[in-house]
MDTraj code that builds the backbone (N, CA, C; nanometers):
import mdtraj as md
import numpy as np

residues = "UNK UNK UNK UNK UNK UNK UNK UNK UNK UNK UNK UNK UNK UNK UNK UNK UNK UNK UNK UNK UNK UNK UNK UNK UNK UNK UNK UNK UNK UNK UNK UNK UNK UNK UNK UNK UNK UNK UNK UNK UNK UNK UNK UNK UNK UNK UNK UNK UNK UNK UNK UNK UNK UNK UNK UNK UNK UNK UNK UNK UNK UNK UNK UNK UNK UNK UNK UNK UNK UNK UNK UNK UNK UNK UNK UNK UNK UNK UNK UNK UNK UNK UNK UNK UNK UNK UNK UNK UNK UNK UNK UNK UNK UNK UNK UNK UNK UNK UNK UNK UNK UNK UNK UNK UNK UNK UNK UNK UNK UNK UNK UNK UNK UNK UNK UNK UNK UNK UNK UNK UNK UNK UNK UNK UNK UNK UNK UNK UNK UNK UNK UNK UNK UNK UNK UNK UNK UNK UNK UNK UNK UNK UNK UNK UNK UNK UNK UNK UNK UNK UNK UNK UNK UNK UNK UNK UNK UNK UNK UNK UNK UNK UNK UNK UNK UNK UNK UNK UNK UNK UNK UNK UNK UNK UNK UNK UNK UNK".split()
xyz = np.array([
    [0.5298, -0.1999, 5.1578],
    [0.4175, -0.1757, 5.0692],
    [0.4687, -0.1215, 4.9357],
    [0.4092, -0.1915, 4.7980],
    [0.4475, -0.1541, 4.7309],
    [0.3609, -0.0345, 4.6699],
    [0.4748, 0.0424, 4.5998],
    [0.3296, 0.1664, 4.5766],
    [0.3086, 0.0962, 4.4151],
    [0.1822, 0.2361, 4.3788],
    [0.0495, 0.1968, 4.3008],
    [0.1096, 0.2022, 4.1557],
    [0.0902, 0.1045, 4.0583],
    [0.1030, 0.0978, 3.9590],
    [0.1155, 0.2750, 3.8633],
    [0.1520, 0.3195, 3.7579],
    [0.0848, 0.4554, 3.6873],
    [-0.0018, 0.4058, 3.6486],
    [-0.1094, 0.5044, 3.6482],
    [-0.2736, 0.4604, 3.5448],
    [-0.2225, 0.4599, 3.4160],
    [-0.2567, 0.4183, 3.3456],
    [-0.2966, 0.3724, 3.2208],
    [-0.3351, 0.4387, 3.1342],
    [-0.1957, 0.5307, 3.0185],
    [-0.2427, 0.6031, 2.9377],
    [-0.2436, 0.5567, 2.8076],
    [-0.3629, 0.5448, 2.7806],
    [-0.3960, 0.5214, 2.5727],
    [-0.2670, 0.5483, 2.4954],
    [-0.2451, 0.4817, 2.4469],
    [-0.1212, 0.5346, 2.3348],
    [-0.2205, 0.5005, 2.1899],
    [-0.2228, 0.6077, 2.1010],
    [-0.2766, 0.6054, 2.0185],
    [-0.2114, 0.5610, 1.8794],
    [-0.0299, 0.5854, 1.8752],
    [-0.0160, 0.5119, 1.7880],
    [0.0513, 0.3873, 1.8248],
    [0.1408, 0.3355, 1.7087],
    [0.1778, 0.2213, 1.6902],
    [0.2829, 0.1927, 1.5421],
    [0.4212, 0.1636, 1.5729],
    [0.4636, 0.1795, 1.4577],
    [0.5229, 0.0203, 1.4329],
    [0.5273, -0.0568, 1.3378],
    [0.5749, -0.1973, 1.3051],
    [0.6728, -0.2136, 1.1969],
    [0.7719, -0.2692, 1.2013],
    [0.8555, -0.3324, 1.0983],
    [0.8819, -0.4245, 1.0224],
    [0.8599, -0.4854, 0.9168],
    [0.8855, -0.6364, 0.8562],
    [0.9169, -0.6491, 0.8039],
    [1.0481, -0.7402, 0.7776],
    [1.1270, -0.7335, 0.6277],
    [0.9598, -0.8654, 0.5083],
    [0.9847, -0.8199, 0.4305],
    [0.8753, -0.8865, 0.2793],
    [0.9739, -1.0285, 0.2452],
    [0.9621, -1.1094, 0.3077],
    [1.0209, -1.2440, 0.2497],
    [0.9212, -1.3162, 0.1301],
    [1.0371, -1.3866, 0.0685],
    [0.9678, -1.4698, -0.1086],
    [0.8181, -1.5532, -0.0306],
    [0.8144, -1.5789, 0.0795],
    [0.6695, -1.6480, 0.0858],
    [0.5401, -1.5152, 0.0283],
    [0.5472, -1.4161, 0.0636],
    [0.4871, -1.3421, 0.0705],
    [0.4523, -1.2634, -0.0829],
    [0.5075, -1.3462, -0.1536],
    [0.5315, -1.3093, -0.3527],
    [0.4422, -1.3390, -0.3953],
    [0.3972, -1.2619, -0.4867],
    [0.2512, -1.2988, -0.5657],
    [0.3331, -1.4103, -0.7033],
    [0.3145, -1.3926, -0.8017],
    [0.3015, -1.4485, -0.9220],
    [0.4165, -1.3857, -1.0405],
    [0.4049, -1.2212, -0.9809],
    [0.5294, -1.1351, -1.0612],
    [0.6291, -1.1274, -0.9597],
    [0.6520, -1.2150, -0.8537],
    [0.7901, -1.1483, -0.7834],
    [0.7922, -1.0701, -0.6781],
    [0.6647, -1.0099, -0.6592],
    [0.6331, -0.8511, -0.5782],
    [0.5334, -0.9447, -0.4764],
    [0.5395, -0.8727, -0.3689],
    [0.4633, -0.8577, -0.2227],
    [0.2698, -0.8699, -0.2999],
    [0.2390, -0.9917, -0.2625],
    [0.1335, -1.0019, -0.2711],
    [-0.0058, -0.9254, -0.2085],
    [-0.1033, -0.8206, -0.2718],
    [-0.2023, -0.7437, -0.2325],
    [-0.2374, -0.8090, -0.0710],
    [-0.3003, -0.9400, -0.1152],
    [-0.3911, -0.9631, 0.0254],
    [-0.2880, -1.0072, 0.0928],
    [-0.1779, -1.0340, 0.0957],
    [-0.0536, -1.0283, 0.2268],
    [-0.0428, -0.9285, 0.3152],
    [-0.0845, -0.7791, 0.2331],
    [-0.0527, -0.6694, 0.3108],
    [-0.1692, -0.6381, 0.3572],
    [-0.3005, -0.6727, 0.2699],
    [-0.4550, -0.6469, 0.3314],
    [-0.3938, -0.7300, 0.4977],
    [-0.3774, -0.8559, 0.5329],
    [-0.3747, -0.9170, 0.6073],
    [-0.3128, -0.8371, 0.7032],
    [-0.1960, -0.7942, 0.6885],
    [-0.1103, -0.7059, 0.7612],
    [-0.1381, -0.5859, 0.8113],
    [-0.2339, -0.5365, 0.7655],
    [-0.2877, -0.4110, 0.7836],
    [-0.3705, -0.4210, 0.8699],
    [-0.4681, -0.5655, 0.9025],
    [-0.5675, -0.5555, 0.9607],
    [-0.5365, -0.6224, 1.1069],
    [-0.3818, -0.6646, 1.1432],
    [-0.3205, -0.7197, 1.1956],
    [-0.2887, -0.5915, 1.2592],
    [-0.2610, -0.4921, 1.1884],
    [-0.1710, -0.3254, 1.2518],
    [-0.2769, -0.2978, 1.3017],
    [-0.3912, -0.2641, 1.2218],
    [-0.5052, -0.2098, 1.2680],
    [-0.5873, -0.2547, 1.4120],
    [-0.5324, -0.3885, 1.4135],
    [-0.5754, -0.4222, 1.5806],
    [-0.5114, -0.4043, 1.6807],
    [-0.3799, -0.4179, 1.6801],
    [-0.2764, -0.3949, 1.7134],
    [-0.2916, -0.2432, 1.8085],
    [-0.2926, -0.1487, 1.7022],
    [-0.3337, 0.0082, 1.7242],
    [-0.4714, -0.0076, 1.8028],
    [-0.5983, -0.0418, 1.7800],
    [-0.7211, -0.0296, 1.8761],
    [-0.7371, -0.0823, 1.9307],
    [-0.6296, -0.2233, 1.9819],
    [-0.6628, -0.2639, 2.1071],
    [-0.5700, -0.2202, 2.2125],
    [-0.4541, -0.2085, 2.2064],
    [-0.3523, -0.1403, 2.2694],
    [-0.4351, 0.0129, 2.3408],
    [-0.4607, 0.0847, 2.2324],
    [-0.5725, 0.2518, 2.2965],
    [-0.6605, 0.1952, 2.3368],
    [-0.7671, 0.0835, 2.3495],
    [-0.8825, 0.0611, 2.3811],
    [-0.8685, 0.0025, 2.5249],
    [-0.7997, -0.0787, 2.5100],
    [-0.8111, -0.1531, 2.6498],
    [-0.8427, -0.2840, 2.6048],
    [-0.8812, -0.2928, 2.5107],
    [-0.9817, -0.4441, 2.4953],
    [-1.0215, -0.5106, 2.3353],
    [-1.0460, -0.5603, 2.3534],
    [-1.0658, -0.6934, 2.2034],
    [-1.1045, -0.5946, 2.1304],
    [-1.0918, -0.5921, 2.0230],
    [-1.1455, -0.5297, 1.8923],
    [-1.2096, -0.6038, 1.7584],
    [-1.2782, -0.5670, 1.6674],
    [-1.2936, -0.6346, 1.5843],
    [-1.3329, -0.5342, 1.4489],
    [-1.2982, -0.5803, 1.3615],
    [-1.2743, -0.4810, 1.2468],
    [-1.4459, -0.4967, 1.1633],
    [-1.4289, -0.3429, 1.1477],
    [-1.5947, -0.3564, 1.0989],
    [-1.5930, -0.2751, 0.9251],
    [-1.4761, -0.2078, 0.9129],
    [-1.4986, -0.1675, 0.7935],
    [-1.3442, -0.1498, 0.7306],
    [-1.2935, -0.1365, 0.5625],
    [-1.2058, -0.0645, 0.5607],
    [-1.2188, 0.0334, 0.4784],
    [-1.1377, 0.1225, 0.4689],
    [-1.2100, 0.2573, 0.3159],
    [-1.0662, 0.2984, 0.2772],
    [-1.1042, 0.3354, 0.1802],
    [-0.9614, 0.4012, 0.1209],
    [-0.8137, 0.3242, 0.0600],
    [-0.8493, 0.1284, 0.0480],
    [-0.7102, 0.1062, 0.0242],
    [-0.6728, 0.1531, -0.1082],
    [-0.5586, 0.2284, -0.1055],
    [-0.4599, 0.2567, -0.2218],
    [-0.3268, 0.1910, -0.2142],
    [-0.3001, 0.1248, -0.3102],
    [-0.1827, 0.0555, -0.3378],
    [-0.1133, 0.1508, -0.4552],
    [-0.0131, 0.2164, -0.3865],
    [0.0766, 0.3280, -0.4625],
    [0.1375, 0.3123, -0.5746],
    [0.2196, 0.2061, -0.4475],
    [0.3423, 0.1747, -0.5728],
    [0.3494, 0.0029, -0.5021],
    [0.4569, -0.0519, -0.5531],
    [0.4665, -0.1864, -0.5724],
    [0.5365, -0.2027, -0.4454],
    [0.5657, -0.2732, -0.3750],
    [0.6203, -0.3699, -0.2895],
    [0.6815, -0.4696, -0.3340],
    [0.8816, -0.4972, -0.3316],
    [0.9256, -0.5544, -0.3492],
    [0.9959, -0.6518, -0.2386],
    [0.9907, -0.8282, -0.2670],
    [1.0520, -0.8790, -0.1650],
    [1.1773, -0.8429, -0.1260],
    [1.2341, -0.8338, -0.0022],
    [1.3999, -0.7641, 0.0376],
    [1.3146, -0.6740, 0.1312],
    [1.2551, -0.6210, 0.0738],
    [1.2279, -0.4795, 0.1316],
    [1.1511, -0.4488, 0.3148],
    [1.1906, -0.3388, 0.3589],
    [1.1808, -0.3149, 0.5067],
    [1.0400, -0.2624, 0.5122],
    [0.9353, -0.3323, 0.5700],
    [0.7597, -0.2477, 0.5040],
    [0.7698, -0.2010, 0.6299],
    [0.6949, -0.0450, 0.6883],
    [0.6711, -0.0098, 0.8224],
    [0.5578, 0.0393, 0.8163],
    [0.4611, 0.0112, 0.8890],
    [0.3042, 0.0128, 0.9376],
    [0.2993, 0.1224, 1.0269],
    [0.2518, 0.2530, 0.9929],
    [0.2264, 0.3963, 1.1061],
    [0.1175, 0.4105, 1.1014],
    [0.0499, 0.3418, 1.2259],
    [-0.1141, 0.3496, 1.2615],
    [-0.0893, 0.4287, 1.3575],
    [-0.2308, 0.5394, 1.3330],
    [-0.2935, 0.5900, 1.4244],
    [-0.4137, 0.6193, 1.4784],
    [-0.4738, 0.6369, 1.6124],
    [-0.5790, 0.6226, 1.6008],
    [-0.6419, 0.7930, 1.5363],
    [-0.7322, 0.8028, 1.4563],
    [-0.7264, 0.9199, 1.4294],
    [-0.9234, 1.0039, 1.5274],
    [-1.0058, 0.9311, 1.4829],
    [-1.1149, 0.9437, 1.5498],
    [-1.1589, 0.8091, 1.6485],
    [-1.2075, 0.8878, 1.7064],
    [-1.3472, 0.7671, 1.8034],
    [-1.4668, 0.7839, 1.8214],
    [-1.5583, 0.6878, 1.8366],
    [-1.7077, 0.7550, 1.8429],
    [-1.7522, 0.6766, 1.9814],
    [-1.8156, 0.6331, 2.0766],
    [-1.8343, 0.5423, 2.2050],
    [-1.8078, 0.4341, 2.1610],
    [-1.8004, 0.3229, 2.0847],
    [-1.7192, 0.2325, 2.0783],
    [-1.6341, 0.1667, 1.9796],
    [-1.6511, 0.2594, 1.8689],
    [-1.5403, 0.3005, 1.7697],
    [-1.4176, 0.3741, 1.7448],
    [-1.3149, 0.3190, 1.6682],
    [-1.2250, 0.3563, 1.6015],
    [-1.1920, 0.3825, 1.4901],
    [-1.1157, 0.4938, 1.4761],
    [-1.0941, 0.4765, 1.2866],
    [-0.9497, 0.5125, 1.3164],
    [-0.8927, 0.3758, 1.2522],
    [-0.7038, 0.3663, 1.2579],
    [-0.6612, 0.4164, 1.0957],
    [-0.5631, 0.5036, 1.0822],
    [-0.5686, 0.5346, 0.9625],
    [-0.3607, 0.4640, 0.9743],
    [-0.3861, 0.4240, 0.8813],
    [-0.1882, 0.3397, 0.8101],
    [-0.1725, 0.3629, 0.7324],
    [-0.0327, 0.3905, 0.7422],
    [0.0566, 0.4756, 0.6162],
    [0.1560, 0.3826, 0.6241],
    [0.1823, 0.3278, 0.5320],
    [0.2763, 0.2161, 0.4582],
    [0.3601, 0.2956, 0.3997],
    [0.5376, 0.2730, 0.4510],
    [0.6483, 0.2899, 0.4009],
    [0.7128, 0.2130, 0.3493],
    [0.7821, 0.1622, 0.2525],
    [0.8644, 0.0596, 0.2089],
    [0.9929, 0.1441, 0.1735],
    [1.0864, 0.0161, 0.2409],
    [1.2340, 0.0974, 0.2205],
    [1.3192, -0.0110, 0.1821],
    [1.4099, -0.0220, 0.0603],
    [1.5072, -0.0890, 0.0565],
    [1.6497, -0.0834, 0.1322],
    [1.6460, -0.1975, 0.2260],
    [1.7933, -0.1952, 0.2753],
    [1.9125, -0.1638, 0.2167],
    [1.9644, -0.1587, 0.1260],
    [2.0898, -0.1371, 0.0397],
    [2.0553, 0.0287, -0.0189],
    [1.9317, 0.0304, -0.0388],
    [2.0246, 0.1812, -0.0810],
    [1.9153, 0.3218, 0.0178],
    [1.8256, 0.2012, 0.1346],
    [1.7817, 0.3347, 0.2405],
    [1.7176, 0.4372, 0.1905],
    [1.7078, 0.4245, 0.0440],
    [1.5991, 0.5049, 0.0140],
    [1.4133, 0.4365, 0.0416],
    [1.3472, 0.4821, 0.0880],
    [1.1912, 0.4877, 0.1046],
    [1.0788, 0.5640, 0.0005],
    [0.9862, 0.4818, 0.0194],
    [0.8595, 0.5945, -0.0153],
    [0.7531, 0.4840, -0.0107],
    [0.6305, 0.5879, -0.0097],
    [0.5260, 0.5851, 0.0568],
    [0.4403, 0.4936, -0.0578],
    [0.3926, 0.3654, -0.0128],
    [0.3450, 0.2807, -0.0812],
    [0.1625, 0.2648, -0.0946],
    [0.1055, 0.2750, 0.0211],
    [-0.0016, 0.2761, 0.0863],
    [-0.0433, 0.3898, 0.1842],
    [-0.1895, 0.4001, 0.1643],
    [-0.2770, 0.4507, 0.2882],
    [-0.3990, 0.3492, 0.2731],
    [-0.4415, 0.3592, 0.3910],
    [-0.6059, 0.3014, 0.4658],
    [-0.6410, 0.3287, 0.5831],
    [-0.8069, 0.2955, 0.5865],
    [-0.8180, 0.3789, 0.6941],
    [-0.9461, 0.2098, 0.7603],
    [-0.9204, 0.1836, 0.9050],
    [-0.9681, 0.0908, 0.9222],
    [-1.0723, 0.1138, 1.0478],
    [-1.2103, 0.0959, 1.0167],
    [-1.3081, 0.1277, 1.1432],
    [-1.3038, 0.0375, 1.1861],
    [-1.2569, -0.0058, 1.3229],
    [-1.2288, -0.1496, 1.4648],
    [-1.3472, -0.0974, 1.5250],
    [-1.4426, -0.1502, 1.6107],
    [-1.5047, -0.1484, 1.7115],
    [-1.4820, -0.2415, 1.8817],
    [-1.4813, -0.2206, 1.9567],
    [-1.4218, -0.2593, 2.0790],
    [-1.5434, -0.3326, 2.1164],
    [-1.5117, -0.4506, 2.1713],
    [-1.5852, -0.5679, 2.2191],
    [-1.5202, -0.5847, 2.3745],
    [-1.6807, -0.6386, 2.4459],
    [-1.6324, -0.6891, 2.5861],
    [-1.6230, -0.8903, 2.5576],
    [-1.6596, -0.9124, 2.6675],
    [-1.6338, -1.0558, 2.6429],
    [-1.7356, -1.1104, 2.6067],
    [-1.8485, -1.0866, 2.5784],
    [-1.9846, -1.1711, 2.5377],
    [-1.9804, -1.0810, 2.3910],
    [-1.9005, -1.0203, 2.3611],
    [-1.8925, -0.9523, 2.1443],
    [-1.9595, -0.8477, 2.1612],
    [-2.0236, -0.7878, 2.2816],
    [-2.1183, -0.6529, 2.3274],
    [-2.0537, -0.5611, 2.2671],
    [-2.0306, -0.4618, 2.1759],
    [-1.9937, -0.3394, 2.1751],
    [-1.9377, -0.2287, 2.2999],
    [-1.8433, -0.2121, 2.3412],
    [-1.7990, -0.1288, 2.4419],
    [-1.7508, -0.0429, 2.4349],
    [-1.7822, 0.0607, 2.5253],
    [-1.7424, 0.2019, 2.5249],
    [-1.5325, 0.2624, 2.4869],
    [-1.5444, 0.3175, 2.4398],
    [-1.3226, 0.3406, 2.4039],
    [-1.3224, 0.4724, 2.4891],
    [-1.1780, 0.5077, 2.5234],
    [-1.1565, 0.6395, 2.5672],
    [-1.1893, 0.7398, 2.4615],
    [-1.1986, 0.8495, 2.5106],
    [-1.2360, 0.9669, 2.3595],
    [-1.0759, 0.9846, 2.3463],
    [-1.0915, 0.9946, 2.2073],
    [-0.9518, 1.0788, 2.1245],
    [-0.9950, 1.2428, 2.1273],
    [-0.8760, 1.3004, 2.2012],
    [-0.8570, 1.4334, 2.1675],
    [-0.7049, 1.4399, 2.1175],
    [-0.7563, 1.5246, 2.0177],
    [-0.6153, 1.5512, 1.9017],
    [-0.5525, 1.6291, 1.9836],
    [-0.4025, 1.6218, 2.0393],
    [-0.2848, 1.7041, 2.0706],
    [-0.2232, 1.8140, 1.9821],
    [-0.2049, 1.7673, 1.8512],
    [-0.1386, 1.8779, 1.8057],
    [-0.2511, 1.9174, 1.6480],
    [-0.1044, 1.9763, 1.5856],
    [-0.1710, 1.9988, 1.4572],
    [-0.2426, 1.8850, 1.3418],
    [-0.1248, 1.8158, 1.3217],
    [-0.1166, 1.6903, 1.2517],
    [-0.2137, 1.5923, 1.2678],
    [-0.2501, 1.5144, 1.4570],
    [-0.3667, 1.5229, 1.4869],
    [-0.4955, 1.5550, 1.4465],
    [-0.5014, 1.6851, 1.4614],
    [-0.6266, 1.7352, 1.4496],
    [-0.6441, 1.7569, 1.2829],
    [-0.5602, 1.7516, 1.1940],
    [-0.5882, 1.6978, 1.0334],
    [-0.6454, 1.6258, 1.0532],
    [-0.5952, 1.5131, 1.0699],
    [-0.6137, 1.3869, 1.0675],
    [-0.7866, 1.3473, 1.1508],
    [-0.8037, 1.4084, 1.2453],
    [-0.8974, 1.3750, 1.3055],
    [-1.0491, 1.4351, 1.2226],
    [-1.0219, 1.5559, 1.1865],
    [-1.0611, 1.6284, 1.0273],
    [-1.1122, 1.5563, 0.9297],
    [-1.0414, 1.4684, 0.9128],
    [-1.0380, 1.3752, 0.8070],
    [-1.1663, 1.2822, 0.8384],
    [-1.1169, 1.2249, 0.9440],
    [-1.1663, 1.0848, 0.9880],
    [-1.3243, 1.1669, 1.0130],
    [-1.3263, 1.2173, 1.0629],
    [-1.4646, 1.2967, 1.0973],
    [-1.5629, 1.3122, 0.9748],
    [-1.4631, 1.3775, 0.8952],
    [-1.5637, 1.3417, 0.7424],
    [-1.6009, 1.2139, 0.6786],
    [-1.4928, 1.1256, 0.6977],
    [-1.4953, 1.0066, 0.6017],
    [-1.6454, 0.9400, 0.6700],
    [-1.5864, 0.9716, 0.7997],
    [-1.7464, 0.9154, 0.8847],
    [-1.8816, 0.9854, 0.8199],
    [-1.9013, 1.1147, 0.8172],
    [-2.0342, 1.1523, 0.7692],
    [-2.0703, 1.1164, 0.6768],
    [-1.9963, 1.0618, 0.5645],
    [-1.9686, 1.0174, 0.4213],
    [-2.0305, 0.8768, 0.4170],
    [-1.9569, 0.8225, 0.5351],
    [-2.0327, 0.6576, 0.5351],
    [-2.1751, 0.6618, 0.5815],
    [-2.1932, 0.7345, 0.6900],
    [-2.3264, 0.7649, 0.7205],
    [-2.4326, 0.8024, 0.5943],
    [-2.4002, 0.8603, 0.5259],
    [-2.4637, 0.9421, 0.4039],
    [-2.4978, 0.8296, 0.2718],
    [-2.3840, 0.7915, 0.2851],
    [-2.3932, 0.6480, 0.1867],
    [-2.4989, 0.5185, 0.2380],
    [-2.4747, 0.4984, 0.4088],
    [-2.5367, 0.3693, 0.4306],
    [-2.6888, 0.4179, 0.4626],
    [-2.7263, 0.5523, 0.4561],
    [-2.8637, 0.6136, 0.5234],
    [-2.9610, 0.5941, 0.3671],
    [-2.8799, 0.6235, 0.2234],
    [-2.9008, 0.6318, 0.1120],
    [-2.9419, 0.4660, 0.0606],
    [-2.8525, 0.3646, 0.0857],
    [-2.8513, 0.2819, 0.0652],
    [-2.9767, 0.2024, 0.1282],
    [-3.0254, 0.2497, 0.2770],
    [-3.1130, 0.1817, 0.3648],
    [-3.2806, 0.2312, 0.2664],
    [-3.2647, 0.3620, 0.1954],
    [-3.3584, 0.4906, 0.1604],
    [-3.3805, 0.3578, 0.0165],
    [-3.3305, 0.3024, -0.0387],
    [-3.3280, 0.2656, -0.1432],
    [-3.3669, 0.1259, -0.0951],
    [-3.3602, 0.0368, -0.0498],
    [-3.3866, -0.0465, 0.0369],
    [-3.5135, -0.0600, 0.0253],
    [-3.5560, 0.0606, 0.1202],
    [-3.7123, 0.0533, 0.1815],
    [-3.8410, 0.1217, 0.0003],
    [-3.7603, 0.1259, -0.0757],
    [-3.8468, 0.2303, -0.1798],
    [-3.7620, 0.1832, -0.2632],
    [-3.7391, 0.0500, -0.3340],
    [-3.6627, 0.0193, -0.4581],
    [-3.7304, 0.0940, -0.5972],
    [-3.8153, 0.1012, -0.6039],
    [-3.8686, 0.2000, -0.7019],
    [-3.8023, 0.3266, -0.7098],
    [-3.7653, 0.4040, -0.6382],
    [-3.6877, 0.4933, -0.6475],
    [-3.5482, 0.4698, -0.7308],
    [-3.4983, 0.3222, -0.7501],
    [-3.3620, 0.3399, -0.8163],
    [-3.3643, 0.3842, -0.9934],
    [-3.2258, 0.3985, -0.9881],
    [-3.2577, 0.4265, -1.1469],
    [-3.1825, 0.3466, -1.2221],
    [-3.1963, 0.3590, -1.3585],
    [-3.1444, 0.2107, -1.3981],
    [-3.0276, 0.1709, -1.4071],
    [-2.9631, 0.2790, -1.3873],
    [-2.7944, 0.2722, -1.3821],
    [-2.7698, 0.2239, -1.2399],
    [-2.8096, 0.2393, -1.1822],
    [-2.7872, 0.1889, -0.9964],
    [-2.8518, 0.0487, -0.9818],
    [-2.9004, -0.0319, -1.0903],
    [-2.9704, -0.1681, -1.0376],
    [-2.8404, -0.2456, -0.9703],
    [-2.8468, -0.3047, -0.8733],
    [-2.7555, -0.3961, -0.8054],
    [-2.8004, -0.5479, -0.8065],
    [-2.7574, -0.6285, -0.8905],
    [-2.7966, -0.7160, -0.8844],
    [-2.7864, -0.8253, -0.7341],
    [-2.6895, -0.7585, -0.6856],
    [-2.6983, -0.8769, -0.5275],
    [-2.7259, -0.7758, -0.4185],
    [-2.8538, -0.6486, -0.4654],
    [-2.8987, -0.5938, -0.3208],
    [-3.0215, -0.6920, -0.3302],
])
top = md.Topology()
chain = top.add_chain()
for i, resn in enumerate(residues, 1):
    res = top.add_residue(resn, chain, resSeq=i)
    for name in ("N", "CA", "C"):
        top.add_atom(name, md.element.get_by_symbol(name[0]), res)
traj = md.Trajectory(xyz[None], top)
């Protein structure tokens, strides 16, 4: 008899490596924006389906900053983590390193922060394990994510408020494609 598998513990992060080859060049030479959007959202699943158990699908992103430039040669590394969860949400936050091989120096190119939601097999929304923060760093981070959330809430509750009572806008806020 064989004995029982270990259960199955969430790993919350996820770290990736890729060297930036010339396909991946915009127009000046450098690592094209939506190459790395692509890549990110590639990490970002990567990270919530691995902790989740199950399919994911990306529902929001916030925060991309593009630092500094991305040059082809260069070693890009993707440090997702999961930072919050809500019952069937995630918020993966990636920190983009770029390092040149020849002289091993690095620095920090990017952050984003990507809300995945976990799907069963009919696209249902499904429940994730809860994230509890372990350490310090963690629990920043989870800090974070916790706010950015009330923030979106606050924005999309405002947005719905404006919606239902367009008279209320003012003229600086007209949106032409609400």
């Amino acid at each position: 008899m064989e004995p029982a598998p270990p259960a199955y513990v969430p790993t919350n992060e996820l770290s990736m490596t890729l060297l930036m080859t010339p396909d991946r060049a915009n127009f000046s030479g450098n690592v094209h924006g939506g190459q790395i959007l692509k890549l990110l959202d590639e990490v970002a699943y990567a990270c919530a389906a691995r902790y989740s158990g199950c399919y994911v699908v990306t529902v929001s992103v916030d925060e991309v900053r593009f630092l500094k430039t991305i040059h082809v040669g260069e070693l890009v590394t993707f440090l997702a983590a999961i930072n919050y969860t809500g019952r069937t949400s995630m918020e993966i936050g990636i920190r983009v390193v770029a390092e040149s091989p020849r002289s091993r120096q690095s620095r920090h190119v990017m952050t984003c922060y990507f809300t995945m939601v976990a799907v069963d097999d009919e696209m249902r929304p499904t429940p994730v394990p809860e994230f509890k923060p372990q350490d310090e760093n963690q629990r920043r981070r989870h800090a974070g994510a916790r706010l950015r959330r009330e923030l979106r809430s606050e924005v999309e509750r405002r947005h719905a408020q404006i919606k239902q009572h367009p008279e209320t806008r003012s003229p600086s806020s007209a949106d032409p494609a609400a």
